[in-house]
FIKOLZA-1660 file (N, C-alpha, C; in steps of 0.1 Angstrom, whole numbers, plus 5000, padded with zeros to 4 digits):
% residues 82
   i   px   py   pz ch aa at
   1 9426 9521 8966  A  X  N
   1 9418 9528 8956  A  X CA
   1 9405 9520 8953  A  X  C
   2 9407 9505 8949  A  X  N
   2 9394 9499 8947  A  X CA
   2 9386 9496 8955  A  X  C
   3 9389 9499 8971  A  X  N
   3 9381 9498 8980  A  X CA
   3 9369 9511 8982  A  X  C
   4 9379 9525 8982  A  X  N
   4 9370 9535 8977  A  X CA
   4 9360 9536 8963  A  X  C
   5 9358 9525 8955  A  X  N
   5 9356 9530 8944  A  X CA
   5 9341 9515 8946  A  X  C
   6 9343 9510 8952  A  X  N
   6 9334 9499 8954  A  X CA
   6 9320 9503 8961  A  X  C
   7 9317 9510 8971  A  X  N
   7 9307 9519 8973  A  X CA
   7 9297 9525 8963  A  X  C
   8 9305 9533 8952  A  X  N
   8 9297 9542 8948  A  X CA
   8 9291 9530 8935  A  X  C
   9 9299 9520 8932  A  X  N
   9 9292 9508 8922  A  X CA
   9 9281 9501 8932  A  X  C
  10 9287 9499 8939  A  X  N
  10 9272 9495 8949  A  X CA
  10 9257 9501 8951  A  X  C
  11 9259 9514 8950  A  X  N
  11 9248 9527 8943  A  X CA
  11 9244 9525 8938  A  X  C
  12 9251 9528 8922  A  X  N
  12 9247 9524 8909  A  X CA
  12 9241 9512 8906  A  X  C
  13 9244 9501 8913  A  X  N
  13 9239 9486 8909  A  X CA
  13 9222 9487 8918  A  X  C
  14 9221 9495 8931  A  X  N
  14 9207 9493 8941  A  X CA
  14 9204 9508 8931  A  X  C
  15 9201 9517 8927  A  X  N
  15 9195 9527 8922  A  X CA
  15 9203 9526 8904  A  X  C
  16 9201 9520 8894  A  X  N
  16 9200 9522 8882  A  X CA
  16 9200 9539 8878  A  X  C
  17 9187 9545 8882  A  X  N
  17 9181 9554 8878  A  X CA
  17 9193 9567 8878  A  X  C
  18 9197 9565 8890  A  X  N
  18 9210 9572 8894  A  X CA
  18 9222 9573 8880  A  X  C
  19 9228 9555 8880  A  X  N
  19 9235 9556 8870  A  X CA
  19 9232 9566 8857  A  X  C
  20 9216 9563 8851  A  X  N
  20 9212 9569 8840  A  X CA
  20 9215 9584 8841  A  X  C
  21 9206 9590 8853  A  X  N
  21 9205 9608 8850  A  X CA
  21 9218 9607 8852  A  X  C
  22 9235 9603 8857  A  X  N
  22 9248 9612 8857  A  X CA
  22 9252 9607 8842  A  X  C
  23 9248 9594 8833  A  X  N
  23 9250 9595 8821  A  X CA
  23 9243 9609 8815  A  X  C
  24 9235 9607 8815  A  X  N
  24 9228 9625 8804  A  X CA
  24 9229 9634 8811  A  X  C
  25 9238 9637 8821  A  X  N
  25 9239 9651 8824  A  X CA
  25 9259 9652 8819  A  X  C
  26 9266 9639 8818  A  X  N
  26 9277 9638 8814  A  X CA
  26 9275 9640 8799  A  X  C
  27 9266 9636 8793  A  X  N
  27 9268 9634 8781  A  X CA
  27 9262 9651 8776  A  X  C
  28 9253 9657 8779  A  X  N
  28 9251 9669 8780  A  X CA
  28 9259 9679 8782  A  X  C
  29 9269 9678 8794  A  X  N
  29 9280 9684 8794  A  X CA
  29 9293 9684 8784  A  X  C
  30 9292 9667 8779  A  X  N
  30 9303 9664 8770  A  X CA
  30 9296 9676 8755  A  X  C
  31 9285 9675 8753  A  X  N
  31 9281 9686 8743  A  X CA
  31 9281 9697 8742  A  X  C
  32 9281 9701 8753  A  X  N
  32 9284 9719 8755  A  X CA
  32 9300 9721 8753  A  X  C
  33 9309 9712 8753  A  X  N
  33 9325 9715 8756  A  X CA
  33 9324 9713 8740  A  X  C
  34 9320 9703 8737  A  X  N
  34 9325 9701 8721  A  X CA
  34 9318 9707 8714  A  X  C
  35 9305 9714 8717  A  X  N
  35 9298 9724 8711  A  X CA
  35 9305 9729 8696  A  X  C
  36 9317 9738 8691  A  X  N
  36 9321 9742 8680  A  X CA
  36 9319 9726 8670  A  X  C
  37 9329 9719 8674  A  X  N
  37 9328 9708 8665  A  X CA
  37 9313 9700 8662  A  X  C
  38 9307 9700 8669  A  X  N
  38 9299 9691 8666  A  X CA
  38 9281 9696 8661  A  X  C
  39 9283 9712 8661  A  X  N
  39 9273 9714 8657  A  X CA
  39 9272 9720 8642  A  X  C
  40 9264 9715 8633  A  X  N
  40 9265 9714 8618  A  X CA
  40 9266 9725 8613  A  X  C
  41 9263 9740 8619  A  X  N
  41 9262 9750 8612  A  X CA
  41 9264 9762 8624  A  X  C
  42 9268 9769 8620  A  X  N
  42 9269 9782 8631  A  X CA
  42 9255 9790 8633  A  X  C
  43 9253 9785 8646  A  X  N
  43 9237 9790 8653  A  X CA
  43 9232 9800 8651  A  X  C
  44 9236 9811 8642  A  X  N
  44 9234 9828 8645  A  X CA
  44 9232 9828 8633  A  X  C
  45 9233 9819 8620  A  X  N
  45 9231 9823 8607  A  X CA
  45 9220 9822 8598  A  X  C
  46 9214 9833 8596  A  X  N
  46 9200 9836 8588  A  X CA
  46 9201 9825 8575  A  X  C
  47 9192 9813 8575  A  X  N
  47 9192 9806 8559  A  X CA
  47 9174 9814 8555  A  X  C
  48 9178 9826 8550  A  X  N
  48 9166 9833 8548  A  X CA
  48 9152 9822 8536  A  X  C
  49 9158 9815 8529  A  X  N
  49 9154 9807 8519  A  X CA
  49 9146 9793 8531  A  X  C
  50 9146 9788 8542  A  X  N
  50 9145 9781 8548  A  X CA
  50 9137 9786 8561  A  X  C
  51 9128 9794 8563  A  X  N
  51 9124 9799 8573  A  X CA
  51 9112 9790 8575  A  X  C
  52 9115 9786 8589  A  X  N
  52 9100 9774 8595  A  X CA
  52 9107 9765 8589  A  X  C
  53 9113 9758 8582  A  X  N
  53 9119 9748 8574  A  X CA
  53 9113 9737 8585  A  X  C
  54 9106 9723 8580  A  X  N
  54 9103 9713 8587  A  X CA
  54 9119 9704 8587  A  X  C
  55 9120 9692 8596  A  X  N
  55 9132 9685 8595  A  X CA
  55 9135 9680 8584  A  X  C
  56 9149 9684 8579  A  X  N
  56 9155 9675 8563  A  X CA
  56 9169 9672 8564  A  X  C
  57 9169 9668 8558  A  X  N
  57 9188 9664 8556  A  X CA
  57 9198 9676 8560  A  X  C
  58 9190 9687 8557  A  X  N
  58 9199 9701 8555  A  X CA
  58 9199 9705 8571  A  X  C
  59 9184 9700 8578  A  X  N
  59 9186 9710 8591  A  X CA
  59 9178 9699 8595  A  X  C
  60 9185 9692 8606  A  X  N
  60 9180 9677 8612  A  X CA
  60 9167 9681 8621  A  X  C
  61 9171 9690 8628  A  X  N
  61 9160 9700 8636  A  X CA
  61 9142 9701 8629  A  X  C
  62 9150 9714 8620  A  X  N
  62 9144 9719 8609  A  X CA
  62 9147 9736 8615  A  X  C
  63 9144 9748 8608  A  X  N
  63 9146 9761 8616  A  X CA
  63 9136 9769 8620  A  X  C
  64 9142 9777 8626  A  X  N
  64 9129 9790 8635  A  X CA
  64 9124 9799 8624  A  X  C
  65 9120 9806 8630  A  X  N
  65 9110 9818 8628  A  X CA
  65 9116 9824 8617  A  X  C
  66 9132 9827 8623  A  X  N
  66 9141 9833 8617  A  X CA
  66 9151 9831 8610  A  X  C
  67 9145 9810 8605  A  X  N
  67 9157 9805 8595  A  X CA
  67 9167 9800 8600  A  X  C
  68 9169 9801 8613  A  X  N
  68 9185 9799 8620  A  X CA
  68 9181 9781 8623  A  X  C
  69 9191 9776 8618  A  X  N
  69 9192 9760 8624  A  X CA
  69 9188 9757 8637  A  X  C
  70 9182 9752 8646  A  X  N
  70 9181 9742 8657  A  X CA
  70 9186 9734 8664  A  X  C
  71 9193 9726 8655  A  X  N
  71 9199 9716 8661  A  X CA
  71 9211 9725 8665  A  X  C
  72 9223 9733 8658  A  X  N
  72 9230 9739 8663  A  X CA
  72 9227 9750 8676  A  X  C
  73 9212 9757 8673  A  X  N
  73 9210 9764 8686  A  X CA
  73 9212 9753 8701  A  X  C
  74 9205 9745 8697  A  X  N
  74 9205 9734 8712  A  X CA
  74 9214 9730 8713  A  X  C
  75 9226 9727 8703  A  X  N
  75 9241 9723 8708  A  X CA
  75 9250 9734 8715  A  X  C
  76 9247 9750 8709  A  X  N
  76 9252 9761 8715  A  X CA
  76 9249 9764 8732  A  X  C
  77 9232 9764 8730  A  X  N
  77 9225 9766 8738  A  X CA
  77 9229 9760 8753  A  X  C
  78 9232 9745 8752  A  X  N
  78 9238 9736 8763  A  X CA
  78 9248 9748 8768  A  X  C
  79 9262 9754 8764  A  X  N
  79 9273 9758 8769  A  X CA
  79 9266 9767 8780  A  X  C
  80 9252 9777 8776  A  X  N
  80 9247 9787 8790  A  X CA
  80 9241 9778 8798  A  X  C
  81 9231 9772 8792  A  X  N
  81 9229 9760 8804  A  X CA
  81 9236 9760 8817  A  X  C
  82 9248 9761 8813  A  X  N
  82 9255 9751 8828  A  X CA
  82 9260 9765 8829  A  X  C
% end
């Protein structure tokens, strides 16, 4: 098994860059699965009081047009992505 597994470290050590993009495309994936948990607010919901809101404590992002959070849209958003 560590003979098979010594190759693809050998990659990773002559191309870095490699290493990096399968980190952020894992880590991007790992966001779309945990998507429910990890995003602060459910993406669909009008904070009519906050429309255009710039970034604050309340909405890390800040929200759209239409008040809805950001950061949760881009955490949601990853699951169609893939």
């Amino acid at each position: 098994m560590r003979a098979a597994v010594m190759p693809w470290l050998n990659v990773f050590r002559a191309f870095p860059s490699i290493a990096v993009g399968l980190l952020i495309v894992a880590l991007y994936a790992a966001m779309a699965v945990l998507a429910p948990w990890l995003a602060p607010m459910d993406p669909i919901t009008v904070h009519a009081d906050a429309v255009l809101s710039p970034p604050s404590a309340r909405f890390w992002l800040g929200t759209d047009g239409n008040g809805m959070d950001l950061l949760s849209r881009i955490i949601y958003g990853a699951r169609y992505a893939f």
